[in-house]
Every structure is written in C-alpha cells, then in structure tokens.
LORORO-75824 format. One line per 10 residues: number of its first residue (from 1); for each residue x, y, z of N, C-alpha, C. Coordinates in pm, whole numbers, padded with zeros to 5 digits. Each point is the difference from the previous one (the first is absolute). Example, Ala and Ser with C-alpha at 12.3 -4.5 7.8 and 13.67 -1.06 7.14 Angstrom:
LORORO-75824
1 = 01319:-00569:00780:-00089:00119:00000:00090:00120:00000; -00035:00105:-00072:00082:00119:00006:-00077:00109:00073
***
This chain:
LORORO-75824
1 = 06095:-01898:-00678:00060:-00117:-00065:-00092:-00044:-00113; 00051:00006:-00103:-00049:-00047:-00142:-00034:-00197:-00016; -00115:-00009:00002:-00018:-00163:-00001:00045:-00018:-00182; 00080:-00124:00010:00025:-00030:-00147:-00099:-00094:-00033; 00015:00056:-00126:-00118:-00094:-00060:00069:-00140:-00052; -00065:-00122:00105:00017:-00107:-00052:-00027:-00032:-00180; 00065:-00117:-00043:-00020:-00063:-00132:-00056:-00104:-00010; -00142:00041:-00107:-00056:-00132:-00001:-00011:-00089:-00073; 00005:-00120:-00007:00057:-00148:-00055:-00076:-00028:-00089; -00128:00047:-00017:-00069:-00033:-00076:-00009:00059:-00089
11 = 00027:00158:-00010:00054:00078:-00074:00153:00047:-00067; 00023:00068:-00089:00111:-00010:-00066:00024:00204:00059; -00038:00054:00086:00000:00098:00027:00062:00078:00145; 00121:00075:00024:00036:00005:00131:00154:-00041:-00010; 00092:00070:00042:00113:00002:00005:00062:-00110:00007; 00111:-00021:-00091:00059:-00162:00014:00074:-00030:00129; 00051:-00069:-00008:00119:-00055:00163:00122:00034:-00019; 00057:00064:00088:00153:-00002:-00041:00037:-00086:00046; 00136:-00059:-00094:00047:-00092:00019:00148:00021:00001; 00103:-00069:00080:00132:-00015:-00003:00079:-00087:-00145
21 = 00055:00081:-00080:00075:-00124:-00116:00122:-00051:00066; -00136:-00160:-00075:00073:-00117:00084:00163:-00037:-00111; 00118:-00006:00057:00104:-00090:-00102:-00043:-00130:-00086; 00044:00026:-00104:-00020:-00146:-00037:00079:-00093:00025; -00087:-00101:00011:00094:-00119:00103:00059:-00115:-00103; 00119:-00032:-00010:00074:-00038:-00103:-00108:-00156:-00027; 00014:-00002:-00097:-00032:-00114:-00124:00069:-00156:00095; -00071:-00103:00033:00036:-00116:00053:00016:-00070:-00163; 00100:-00094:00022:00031:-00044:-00113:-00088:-00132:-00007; -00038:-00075:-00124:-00118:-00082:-00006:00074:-00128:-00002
31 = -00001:-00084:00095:00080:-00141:00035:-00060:-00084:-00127; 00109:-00042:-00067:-00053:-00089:-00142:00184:-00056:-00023; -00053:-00113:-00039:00123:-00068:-00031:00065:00033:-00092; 00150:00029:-00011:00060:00051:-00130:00029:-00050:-00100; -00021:00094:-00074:00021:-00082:-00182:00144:-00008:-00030; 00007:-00180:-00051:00158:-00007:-00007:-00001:-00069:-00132; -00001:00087:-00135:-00010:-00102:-00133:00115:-00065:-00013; -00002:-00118:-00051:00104:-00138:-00038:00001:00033:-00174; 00062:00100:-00038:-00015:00039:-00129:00121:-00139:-00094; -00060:-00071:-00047:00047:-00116:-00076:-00037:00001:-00160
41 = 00157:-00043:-00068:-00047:00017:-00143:-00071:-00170:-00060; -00099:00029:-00073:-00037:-00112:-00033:00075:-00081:-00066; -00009:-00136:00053:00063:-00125:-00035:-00056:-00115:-00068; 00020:-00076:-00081:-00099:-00114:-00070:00045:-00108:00062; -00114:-00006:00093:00052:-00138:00048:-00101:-00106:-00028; 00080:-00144:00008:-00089:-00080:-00117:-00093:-00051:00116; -00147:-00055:-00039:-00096:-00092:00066:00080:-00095:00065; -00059:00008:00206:00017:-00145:00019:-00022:-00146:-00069; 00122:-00106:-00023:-00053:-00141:-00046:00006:-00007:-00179; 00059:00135:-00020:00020:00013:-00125:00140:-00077:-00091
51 = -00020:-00055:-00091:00122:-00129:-00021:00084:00075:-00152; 00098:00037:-00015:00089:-00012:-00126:00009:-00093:-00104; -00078:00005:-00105:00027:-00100:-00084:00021:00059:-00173; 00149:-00021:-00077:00044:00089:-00119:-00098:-00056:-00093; -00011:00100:-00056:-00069:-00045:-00157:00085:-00095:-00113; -00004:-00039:-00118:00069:-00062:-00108:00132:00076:00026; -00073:00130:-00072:00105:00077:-00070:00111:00012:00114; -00019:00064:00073:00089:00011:00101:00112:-00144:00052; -00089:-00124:00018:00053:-00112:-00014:00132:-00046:-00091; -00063:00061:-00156:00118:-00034:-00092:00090:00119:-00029
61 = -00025:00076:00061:00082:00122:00002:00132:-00044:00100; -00048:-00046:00121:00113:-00033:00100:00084:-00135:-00059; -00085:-00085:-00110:00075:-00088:-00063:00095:-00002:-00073; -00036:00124:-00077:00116:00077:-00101:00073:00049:00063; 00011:00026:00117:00100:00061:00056:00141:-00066:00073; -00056:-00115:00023:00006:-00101:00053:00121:-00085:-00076; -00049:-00008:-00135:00067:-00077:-00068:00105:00077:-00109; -00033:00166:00013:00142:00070:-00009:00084:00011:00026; 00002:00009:00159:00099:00001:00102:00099:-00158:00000; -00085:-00135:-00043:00038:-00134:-00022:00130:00054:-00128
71 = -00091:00088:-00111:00089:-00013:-00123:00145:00061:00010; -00052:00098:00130:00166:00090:00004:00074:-00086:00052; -00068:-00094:00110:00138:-00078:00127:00037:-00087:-00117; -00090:-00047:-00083:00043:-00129:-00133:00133:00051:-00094; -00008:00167:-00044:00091:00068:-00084:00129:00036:00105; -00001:00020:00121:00116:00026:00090:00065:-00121:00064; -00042:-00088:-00034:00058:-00163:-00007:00082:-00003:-00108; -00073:00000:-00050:00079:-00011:-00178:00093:00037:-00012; -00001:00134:00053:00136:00129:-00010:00110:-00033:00075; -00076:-00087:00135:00121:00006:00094:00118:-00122:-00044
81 = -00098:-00129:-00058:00091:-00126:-00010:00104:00021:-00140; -00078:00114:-00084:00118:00044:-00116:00073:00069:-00005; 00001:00099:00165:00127:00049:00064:00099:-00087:00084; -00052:-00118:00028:00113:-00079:00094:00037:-00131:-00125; -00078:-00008:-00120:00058:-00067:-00028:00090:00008:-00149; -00022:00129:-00042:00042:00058:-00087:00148:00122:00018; -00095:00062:00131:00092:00127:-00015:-00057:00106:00015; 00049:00110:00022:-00109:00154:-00014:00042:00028:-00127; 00096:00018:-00058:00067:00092:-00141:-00089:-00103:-00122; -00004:-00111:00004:-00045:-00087:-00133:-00131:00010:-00006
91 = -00019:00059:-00134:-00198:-00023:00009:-00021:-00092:-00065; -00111:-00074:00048:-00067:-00104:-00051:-00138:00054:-00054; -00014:-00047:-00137:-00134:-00023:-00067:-00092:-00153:00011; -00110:00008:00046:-00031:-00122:-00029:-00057:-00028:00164; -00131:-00108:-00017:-00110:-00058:00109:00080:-00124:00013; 00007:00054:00211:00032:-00131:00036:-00083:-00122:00030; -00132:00049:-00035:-00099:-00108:-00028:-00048:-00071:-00134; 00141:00009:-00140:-00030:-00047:-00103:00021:-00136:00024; 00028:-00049:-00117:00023:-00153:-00051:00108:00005:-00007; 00114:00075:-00039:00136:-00006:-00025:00055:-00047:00164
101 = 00131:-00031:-00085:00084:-00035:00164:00088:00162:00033; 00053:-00093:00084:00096:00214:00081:00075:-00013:-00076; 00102:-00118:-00095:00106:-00011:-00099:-00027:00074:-00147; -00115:-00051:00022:-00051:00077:-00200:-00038:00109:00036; -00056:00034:00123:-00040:00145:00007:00150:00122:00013; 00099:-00085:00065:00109:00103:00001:00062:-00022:-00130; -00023:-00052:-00061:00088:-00045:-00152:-00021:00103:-00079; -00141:00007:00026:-00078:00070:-00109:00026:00196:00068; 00042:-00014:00048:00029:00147:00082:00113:00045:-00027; -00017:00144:-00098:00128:00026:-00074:00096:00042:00127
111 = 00148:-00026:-00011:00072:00041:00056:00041:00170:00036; 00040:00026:00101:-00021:00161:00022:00159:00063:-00054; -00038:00120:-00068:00087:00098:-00065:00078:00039:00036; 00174:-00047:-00057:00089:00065:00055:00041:00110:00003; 00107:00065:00105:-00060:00134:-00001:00152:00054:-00115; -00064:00131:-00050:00071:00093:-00117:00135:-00015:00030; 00102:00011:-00102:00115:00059:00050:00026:00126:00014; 00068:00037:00046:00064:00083:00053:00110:00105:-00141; -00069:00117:-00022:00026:00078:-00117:00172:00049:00022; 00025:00033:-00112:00156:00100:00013:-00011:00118:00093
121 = -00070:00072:-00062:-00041:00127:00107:-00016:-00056:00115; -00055:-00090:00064:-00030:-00002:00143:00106:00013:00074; 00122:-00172:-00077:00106:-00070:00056:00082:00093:00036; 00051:00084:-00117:00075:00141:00001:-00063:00147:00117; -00130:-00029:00010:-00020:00109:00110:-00001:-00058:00166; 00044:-00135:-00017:00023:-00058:00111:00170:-00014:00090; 00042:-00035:-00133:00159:-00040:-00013:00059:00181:00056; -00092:00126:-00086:00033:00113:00030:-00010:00043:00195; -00134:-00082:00018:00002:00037:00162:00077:-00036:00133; 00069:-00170:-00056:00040:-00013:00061:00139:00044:00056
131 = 00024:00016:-00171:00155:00126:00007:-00005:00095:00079; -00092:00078:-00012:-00005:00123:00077:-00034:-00034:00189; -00053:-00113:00051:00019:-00016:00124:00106:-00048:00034; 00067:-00070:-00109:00135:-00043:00069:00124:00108:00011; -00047:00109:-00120:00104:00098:00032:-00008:00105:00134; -00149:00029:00015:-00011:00094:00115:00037:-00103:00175; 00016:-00139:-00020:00037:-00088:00108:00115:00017:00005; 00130:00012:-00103:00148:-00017:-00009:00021:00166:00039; -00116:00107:-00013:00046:00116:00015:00006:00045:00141; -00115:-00064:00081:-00046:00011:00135:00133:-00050:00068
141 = -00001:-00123:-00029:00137:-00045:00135:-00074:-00108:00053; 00119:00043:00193:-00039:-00035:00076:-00160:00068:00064; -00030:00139:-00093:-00137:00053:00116:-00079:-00036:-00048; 00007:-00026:-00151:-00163:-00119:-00062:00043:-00141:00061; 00107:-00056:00075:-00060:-00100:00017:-00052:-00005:00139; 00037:00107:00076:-00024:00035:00105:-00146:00064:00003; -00056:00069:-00104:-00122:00007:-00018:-00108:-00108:-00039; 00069:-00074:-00051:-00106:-00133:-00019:-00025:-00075:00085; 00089:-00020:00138:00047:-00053:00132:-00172:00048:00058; 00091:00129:-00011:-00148:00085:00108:-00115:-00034:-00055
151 = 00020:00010:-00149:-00230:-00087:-00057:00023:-00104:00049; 00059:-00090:00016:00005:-00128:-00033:-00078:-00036:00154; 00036:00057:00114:-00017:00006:00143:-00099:00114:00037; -00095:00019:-00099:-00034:00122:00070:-00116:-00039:00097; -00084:-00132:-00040:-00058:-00034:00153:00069:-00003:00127; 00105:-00024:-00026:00116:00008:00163:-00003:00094:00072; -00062:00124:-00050:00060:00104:00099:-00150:00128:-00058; -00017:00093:00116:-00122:00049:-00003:-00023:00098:-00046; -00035:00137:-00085:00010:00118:-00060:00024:00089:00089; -00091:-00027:00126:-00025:00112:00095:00051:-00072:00153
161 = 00108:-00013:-00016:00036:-00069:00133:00033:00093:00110; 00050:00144:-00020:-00008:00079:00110:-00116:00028:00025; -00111:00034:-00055:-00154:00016:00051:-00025:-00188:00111; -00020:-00103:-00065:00006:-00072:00031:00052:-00054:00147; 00147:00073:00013:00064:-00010:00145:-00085:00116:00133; -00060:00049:-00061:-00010:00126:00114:-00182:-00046:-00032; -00071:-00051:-00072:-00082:-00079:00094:-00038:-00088:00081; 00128:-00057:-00033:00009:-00156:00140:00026:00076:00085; 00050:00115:-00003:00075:00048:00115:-00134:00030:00094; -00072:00102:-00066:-00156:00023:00071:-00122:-00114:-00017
171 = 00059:-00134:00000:-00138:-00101:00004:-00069:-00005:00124; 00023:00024:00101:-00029:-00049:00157:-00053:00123:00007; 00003:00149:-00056:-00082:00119:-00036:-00132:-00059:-00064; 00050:-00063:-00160:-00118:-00009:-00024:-00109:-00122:00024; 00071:-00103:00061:-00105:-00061:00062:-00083:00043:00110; 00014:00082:00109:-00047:00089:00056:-00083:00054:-00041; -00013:00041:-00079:-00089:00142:-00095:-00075:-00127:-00069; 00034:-00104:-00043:-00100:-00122:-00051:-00106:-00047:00080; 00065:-00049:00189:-00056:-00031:00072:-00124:00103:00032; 00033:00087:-00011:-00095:00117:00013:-00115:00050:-00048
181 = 00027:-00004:-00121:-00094:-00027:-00101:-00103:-00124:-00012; 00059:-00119:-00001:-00119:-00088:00016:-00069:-00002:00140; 00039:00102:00074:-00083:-00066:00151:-00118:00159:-00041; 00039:00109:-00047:-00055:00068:-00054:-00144:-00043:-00115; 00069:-00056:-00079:-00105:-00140:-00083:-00099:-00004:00060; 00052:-00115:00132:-00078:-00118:00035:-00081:00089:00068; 00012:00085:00079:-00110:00082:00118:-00048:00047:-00114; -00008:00064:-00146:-00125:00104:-00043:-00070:-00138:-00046; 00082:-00147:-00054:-00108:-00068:-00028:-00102:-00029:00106; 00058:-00020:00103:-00146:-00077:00080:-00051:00142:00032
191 = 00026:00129:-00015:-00095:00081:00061:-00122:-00049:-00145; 00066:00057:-00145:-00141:-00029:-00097:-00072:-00161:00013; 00087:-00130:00061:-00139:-00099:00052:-00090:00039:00090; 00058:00081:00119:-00126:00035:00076:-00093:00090:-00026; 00032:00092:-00104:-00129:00051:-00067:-00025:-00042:-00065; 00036:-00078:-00076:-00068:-00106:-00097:-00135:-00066:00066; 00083:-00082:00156:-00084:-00074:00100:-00186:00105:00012; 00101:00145:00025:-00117:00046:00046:-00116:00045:-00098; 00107:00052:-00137:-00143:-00009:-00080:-00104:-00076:-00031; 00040:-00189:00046:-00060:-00059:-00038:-00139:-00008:00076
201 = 00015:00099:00130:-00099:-00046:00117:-00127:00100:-00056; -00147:00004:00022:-00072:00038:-00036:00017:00165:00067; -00044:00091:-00090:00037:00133:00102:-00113:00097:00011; -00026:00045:00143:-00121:00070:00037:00068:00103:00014; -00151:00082:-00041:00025:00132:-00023:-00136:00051:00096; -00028:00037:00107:-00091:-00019:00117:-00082:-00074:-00042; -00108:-00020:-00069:-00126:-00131:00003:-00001:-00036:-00211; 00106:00060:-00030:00026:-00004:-00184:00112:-00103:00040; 00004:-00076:-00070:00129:-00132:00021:-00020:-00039:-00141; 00133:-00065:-00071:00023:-00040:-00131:00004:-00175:00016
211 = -00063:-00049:-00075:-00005:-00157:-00004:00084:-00004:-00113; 00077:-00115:-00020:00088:-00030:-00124:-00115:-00094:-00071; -00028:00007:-00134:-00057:-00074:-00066:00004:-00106:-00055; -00106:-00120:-00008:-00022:-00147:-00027:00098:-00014:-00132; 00148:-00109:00072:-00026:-00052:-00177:-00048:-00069:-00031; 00016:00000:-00138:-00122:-00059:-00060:00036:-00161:-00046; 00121:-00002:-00063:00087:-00157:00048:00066:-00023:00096; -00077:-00108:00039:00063:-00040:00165:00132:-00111:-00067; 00072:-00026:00068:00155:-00110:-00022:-00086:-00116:-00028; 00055:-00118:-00067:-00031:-00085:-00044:-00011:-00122:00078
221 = 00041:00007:00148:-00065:-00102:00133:-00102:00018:00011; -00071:00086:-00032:-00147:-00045:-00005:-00097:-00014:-00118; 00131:-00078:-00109:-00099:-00094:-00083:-00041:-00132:00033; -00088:-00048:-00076:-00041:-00136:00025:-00033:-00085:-00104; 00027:-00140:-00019:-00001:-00079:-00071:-00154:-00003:-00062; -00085:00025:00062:-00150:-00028:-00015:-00046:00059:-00065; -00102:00004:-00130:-00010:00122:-00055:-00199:00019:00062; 00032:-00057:00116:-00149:00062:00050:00041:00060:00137; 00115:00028:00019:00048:00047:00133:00044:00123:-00099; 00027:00018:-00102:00048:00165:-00025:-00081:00119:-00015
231 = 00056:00076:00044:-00009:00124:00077:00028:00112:-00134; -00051:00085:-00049:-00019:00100:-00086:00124:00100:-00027; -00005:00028:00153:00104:00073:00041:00160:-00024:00028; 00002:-00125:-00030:00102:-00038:00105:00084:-00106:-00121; -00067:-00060:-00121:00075:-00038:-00114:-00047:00020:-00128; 00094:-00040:-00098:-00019:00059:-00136:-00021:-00141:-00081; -00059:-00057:-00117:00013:-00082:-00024:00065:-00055:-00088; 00078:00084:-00052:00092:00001:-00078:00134:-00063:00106; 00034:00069:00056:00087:-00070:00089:00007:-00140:00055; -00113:-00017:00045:-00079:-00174:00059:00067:-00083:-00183
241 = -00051:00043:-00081:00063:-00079:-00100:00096:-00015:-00063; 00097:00085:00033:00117:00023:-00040:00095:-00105:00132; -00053:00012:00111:00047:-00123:00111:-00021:-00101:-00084; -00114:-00076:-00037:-00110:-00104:-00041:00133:-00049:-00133; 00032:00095:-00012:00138:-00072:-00184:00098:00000:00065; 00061:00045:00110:00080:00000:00071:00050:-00154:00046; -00116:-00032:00063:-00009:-00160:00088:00004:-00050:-00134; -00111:-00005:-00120:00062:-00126:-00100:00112:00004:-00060; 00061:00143:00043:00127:-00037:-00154:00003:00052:-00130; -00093:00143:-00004:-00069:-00030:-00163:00112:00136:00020
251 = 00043:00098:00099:00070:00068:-00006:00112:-00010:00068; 00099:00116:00049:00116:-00047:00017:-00033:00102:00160; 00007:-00053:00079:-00057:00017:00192:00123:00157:00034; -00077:00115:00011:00079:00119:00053:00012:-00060:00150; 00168:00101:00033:00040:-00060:00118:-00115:00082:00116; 00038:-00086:00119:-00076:-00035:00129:00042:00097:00057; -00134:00092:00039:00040:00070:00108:-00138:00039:00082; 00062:00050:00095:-00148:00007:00093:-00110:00054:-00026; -00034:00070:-00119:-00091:00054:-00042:-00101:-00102:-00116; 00095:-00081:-00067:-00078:-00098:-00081:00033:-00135:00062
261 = -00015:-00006:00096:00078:-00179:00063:-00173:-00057:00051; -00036:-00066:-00038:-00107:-00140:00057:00077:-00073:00053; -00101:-00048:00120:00069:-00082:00091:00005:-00134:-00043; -00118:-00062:-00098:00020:-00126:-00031:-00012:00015:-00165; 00125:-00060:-00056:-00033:-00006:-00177:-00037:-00153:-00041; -00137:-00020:-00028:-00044:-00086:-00033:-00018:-00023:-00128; 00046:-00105:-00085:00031:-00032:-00132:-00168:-00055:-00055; -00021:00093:-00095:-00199:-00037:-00069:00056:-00037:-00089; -00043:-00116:-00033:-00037:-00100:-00126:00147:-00088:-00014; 00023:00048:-00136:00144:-00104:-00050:00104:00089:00020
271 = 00089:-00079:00085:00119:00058:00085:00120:00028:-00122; 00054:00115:-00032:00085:-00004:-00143:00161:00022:00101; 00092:-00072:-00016:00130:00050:00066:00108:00063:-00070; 00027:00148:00011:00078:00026:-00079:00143:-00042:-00011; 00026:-00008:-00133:00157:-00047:-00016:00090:00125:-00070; 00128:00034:00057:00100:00074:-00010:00085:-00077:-00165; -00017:00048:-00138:00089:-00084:-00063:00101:00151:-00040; 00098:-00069:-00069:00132:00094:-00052:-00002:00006:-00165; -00086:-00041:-00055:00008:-00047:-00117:00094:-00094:-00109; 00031:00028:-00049:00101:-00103:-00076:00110:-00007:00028
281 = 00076:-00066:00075:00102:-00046:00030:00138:00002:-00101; 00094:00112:00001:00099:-00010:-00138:00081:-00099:00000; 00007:-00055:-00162:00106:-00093:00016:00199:00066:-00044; 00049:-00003:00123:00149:00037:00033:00097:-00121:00002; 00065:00027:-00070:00148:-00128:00083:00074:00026:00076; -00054:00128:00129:00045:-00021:00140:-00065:-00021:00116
***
C-alpha cells in the first residue's frame, strides 16, 4: 500500500483537493423599496401671501374698454327708439342729442323716393302673361281645376301613404326591436361605468402598483379669505382678485357654481348697487 503524500499548508506544493462543482445558488433579490417616479410637468405656481395688484396701463386699458362697450349700448339705443318711433323703411339723418326738436329734425328730412313707373315693355310683357295663363286654364277644363284642387290640398293627404299604412301595421314589431335595443344600451352602459369604477382603483402589478398623480389645482373650497392662510398650491392670485371686483361691483359677477361659490360674500369698502336701465325710452302715440 502506497502512503499518499499529504499537502502542506505552508507550502504551495502537493496535489490540490478534489472538489465536487457546487450549483450556483440563485441570486436572492436585494429588499429595497421601489422606485415609483411622480413624473409632473412643471407648473408656476405663485408665492404663498402673494397679492394681485394691475399696473396704470393695464388699469386704463380696462377703462377703455369699459367705456366702448357704454358707447355701443349708447348707439343701439339710439337705433332702437328710431325704429319704434320712426319706422324701419325711413332713414333718419341727424343726433338725437342735438338742440333741434324731433319736428325740425323730421322737417328737415327729405322725403323718401317714389318708386319708378312702370315702362311699356314691362306692362305689355305682363298683360302678355297673363293671357297666356288664362288661355291654358280655359284649355284644361274641369282637370286644371281639378288639378289646382289637388295643390291647393296637398298638405291633406300624404305622398307615401301605402308605405305609411304597412308601417303602422308592424309598430308593435318595431317597438319590440326598440325595447330591445335600449335594454341592450343600458347593460353595455353600466358594464363601461364599472370599468370606469375599476380603472379608477389603484392597480398592482405584484409589489409595482400605479399611483394616480397629485393635482396640482385643488377645487376652490379650499380657498380662503386670508391672505396669510394661503396655500401655494391650492390658489392663484389672480383669481382671489377677480372674486375681490366681484363683491364690489367693479365687474359684472359670473354665475354660481360649486366650483367658484364662497360661502360668505362680504361687501369691502363702498357698497356700489347695480342698476338694470333700458335706455331711452321712445316716444310713441301708443
């Protein structure tokens, strides 16, 4: 029996070890919380406590505008009381804000143009037409007048009245086939609300799940009167002042709805009440 020669440790000399190849033993996955980016496009949103206030220009810009809109309702007054009290066909020249009275002003307003007579050629190509319908009437008879009967009535009676009869005949068919159809409707609608429902729910995908993202304007119940209670996120200040002309009056108040409604409208400074006028009142003698 052959003694083997041990290997020594201290040396690098002497047969290696056999060894069995070991499998590799699968990869443990490294526990770390998952990355879920909130990919958001940038928004300018203004500094908390930040206040709206217009420059000049802008000021007299909304003034001019202001007092355009005055000049049109002023010119569509005008127009209207010299249609009720004139007429539509008669034109009038002349400011109903002169010095003159309405007597000298219509005095002075040439009278309107009578109309042309009526040429030889025309009279004669008229006098010619009527000849000729009265002769093809004396030629017809009784079946032109029996044809004029039938225009004369032709709403009375229906083009397609045999089509007409033979679908009443099948109505209780086609209401059937109606009923059918909307119940058809109504089940695919509520099937697309309940996926609607369900898309809205957050959805996992084993430990990957989709969050729906922050908006970025929240509804307008959670504004606030205070401008040291506002929130960055949550109002604009443009809006806060556009309320702020609202309560005085300086504009004309968009209607109420749950998205722009404050619960209390409190009137700042000098209270202005608007008045509804019609403008100038025409003078009629009825």
């Amino acid at each position: 029996m052959v003694k083997k020669k041990s290997k020594d440790l201290w040396k690098a000399e002497g047969p290696a070890p056999s060894r069995a190849a070991v499998k590799d033993a699968p990869r443990r996955p490294k526990r770390m919380a998952p990355h879920r980016p909130n990919c958001r496009s940038a928004v300018a949103v203004p500094l908390p406590g930040q206040s709206y206030n217009p420059t000049d220009s802008d000021h007299q810009a909304a003034l001019a505008k202001a007092v355009r809109k005055l000049q049109k309702k002023k010119s569509e007054d005008a127009k209207f009381v010299q249609t009720m009290t004139m007429g539509r066909n008669l034109k009038i020249r002349g400011n109903f804000s002169a010095d003159k009275t309405w007597e000298e002003e219509v005095v002075e307003t040439p009278a309107p143009l009578s109309r042309t007579p009526k040429t030889r050629e025309v009279l004669q190509k008229e006098a010619t037409q009527k000849k000729k319908k009265e002769k093809r009437k004396k030629k017809l008879g009784k079946k032109g007048s029996a044809r004029e009967a039938r225009s004369a009535m032709r709403h009375r009676r229906h083009p397609n009245r045999e089509v007409v009869e033979r679908e009443a005949a099948g109505l209780d068919a086609l209401l059937k086939k109606h009923s059918i159809r909307q119940e058809k409707l109504a089940s695919a609608s509520a099937k697309r609300r309940e996926i609607k429902k369900e898309n809205l729910q957050i959805k996992h995908f084993g430990r990957h799940y989709h969050t729906p993202l922050v908006v970025d304007v929240l509804p307008s119940e959670n504004l606030v009167g205070s401008l040291r209670h506002m929130s960055g996120g949550i109002v604009h200040p443009v809006l806060e002042r556009m309320k702020s002309l609202e309560e005085r009056n300086l504009i004309p108040a968009r209607m109420r709805h749950s998205y722009n409604k404050r619960t209390i409208l409190k009137p700042k400074g000098e209270l202005r009440l608007k008045k509804e006028t019609f403008g100038v009142l025409p003078e009629t003698s009825f």
